[in-house]
KOLNU-915853 format. One record per residue: x, y, z of N, C-alpha, C in turn. Coordinates in steps of 0.1 Angstrom, whole numbers, padded with zeros to 4 digits, always signed. Atoms other than C-alpha are relative to their C-alpha. Example, Ala and Ser with C-alpha at 12.3 -4.5 7.8 and 13.67 -1.06 7.14 Angstrom:
<nodes>
+0009-0012+0000+0123-0045+0078+0009+0012+0000;-0009-0011+0000+0137-0011+0071-0008+0011+0008;
</nodes>
This chain:
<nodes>
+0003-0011+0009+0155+0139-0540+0013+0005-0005;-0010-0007+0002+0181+0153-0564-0003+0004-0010;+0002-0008+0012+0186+0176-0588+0014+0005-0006;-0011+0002+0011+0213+0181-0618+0000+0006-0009;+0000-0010+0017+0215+0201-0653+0000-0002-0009;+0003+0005+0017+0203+0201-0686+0003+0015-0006;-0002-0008+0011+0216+0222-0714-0009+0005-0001;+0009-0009+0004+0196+0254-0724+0003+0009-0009;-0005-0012+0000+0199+0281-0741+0017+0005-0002;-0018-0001-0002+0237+0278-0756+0004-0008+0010;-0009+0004-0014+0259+0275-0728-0008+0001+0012;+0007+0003-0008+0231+0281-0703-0006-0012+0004;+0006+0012-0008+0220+0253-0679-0008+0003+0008;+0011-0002-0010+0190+0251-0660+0000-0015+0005;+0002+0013-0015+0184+0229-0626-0008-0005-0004;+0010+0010+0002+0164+0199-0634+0002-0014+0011;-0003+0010-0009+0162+0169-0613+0005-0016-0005;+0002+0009+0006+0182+0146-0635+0018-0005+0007;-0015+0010-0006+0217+0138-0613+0002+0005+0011;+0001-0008-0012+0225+0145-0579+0010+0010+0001;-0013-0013-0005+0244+0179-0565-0007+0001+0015;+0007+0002-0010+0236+0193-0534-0010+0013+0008;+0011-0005+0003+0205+0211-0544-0012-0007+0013;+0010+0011-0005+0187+0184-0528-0006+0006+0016;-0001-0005-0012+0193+0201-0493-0011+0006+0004;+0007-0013-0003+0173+0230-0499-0014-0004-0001;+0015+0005-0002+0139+0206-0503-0007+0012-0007;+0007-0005+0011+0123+0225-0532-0009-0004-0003;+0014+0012+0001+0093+0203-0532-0011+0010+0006;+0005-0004-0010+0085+0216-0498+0002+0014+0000;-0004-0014-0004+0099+0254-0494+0002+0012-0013;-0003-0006+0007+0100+0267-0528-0015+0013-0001;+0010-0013+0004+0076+0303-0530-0004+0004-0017;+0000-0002+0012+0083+0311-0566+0016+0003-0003;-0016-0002+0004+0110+0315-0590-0008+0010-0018;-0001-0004+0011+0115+0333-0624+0008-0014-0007;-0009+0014+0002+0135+0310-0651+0010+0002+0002;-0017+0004-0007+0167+0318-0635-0001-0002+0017;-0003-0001-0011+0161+0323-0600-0012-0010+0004;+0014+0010-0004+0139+0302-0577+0002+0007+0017;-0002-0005-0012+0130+0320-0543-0001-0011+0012;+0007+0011-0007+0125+0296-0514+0001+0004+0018;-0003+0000-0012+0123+0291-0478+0006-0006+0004;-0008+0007-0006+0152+0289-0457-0006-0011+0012;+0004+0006-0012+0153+0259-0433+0003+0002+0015;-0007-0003-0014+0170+0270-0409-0004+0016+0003;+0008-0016-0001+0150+0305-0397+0009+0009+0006;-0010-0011-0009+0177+0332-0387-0008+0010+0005;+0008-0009-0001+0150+0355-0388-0015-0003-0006;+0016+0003+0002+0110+0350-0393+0002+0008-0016;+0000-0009+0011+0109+0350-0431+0013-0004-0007;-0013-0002+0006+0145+0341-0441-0001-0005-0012;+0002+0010+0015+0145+0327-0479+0015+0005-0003;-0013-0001+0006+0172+0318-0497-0006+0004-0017;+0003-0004+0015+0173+0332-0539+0011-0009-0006;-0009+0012+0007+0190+0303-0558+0001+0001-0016;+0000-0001+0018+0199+0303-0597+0004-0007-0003;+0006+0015+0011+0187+0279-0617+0013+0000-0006;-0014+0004+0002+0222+0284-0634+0012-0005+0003;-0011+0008-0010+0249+0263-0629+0020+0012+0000;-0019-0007-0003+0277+0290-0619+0000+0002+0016;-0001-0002-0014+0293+0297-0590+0009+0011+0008;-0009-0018-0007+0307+0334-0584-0010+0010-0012;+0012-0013+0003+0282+0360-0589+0006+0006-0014;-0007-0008+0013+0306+0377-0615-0001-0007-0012;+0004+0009+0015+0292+0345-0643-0013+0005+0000;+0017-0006-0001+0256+0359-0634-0002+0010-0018;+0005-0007+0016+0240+0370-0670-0005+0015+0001;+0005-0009-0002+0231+0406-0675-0018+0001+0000;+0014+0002-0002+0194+0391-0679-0001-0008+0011;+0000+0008-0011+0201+0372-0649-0002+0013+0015;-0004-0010-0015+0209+0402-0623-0017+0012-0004;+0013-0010+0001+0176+0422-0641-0010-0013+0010;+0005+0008-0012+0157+0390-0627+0001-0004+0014;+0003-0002-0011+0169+0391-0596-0003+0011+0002;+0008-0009-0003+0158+0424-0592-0012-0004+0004;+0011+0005-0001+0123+0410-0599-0001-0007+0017;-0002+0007-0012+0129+0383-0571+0003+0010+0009;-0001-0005-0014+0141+0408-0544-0013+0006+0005;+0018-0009+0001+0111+0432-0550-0009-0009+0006;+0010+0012-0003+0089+0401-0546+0004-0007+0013;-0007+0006-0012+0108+0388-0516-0003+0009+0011;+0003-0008-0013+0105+0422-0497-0016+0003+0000;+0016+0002+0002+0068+0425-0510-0004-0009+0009;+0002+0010-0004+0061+0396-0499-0002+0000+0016;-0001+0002-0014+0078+0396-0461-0011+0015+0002;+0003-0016-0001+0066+0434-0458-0018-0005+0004;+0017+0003+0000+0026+0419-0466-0002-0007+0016;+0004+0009-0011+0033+0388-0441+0003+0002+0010;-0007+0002-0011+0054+0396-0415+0003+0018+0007;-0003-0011+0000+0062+0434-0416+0016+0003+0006;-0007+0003-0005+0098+0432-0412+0007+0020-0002;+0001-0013+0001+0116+0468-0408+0011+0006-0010;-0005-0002+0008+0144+0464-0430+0005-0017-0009;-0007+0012+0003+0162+0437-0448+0018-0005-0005;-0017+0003+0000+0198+0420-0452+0004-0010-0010;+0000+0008+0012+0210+0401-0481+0017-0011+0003;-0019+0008+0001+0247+0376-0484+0002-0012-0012;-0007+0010+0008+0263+0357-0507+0013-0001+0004;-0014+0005-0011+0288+0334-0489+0006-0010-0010;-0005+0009+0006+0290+0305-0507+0008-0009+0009;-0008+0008-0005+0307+0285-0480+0002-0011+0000;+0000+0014+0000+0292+0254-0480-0011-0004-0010;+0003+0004+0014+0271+0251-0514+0009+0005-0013;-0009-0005+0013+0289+0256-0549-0005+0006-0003;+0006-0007+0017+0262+0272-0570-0004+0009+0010;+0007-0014-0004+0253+0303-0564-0013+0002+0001;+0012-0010-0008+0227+0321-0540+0002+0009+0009;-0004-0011-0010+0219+0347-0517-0008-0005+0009;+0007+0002-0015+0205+0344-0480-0012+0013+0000;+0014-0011+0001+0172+0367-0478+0000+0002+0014;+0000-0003-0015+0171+0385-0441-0010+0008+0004;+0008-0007-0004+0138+0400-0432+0011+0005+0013;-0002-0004-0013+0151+0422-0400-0013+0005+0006;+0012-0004-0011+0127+0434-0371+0005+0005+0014;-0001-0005-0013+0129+0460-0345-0006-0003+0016;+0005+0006-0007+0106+0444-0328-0006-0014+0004;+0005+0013-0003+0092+0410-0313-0011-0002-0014;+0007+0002+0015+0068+0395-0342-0007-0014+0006;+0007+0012-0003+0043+0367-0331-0002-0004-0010;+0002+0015+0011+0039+0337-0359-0002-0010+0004;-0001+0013-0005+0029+0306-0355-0002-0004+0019;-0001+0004-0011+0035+0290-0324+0008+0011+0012;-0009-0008-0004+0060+0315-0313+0003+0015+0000;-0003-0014+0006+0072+0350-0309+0013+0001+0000;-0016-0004+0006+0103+0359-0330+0007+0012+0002;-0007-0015-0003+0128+0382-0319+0014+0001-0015;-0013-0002+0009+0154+0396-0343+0010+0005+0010;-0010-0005-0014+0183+0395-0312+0012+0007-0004;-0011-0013+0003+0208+0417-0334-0003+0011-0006;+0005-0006+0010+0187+0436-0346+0010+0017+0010;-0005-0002+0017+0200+0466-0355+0013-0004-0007;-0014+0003+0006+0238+0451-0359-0001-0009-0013;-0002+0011+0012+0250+0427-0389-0005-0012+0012;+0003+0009+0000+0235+0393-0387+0011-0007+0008;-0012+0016-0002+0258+0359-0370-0008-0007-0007;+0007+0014+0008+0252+0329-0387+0005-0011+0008;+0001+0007-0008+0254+0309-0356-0004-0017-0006;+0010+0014+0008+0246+0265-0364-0011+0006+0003;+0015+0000+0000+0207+0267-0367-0004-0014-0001;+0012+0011+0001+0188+0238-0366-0013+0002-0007;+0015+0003+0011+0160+0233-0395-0012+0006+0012;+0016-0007-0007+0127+0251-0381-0009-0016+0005;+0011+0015+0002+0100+0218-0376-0007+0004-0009;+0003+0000+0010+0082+0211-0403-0013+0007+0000;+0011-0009+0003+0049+0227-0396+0004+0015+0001;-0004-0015+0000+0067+0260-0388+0003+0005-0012;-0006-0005+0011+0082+0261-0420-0013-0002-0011;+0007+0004+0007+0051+0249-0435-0009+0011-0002;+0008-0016-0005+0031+0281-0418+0007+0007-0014;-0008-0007+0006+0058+0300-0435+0000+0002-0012;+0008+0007+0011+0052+0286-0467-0005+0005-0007;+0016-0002+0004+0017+0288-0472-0001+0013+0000;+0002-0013-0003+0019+0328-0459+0004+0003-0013;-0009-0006+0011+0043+0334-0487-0006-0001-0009;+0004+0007+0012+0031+0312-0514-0013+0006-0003;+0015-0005-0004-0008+0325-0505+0004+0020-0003;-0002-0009+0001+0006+0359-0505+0006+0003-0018;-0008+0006+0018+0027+0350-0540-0011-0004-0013;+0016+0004+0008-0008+0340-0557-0008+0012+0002;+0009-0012+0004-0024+0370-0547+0002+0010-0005;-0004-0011+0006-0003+0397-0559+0006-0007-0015;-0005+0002+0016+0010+0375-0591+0017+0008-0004;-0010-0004+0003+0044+0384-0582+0016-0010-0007;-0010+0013+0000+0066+0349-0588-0008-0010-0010;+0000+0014+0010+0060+0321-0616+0001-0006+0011;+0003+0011-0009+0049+0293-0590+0011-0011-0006;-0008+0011+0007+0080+0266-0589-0008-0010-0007;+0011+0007+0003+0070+0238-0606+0013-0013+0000;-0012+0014+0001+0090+0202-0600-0006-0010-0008;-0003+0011+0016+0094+0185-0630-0001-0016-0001;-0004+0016-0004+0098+0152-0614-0009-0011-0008;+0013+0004+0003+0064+0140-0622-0008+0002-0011;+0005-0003+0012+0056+0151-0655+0009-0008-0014;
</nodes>
């Protein structure tokens, strides 16, 4: 699976799946919740915290400071909908945001439900073990696929009932 850019909009570019970058990672197929047309919210694979999504833009820049003034009103949208969202599914008590950039080019942010307390999902019960300090970003290891799939469905099901996110839609197939 990959994905590449097509001219939009002027000098704007929007992610399409027509060359590879390393978009591909993030499995968008599988983990995507909703997006506006710049941003696309998704689920992280690697769970730092029950809930973690990454906010990706559909734009091809790569330092927050090329972000469009219609770009940063849409993330707004996207956060709102992001804490909506965890708040409905998970009840987290606050939340934590980052833009690193370390090891993708194009710009996103890390989405961090926090939780003062233990949180049973799924198979497991999730602790937030710094909670209340700053986050580590420790290696992680990808969730398994039905964990993330739970994960998912909560959001996406949650994301359909309030009508807060344009449902991604992968282009591939049309």
């Amino acid at each position: 699976m990959t994905y590449g850019f097509q001219k939009v909009e002027g000098s704007q570019e929007k992610m399409t799946r027509t060359s590879a970058t390393d978009w591909c990672r993030f499995d968008l197929p599988l983990l995507a919740v909703g997006s506006t047309p710049s941003w696309i919210l998704s689920v992280r694979p690697a769970q730092r915290t029950l809930g973690s999504c990454l906010i990706l833009n559909q734009n091809r820049v790569t330092e927050f400071s090329q972000v469009s003034e219609r770009d940063v009103l849409e993330l707004r949208i996207v956060i709102r909908a992001f804490e909506q969202l965890a708040k409905a599914c998970f009840n987290p008590a606050r939340f934590n945001y980052v833009i690193s950039g370390q090891h993708d080019p194009l710009l996103h942010l890390h989405a961090f439900p926090r939780y003062s307390q233990e949180v049973p999902f799924g198979r497991k019960t999730w602790v937030d073990d710094r909670w209340p300090m700053f986050l580590t970003f420790p290696e992680l290891e990808s969730e398994p696929a039905d964990v993330l799939s739970a994960i998912v469905t909560v959001l996406r099901q949650g994301n359909r009932a309030h009508g807060l996110l344009a449902e991604w839609e992968d282009d591939t197939h049309s």
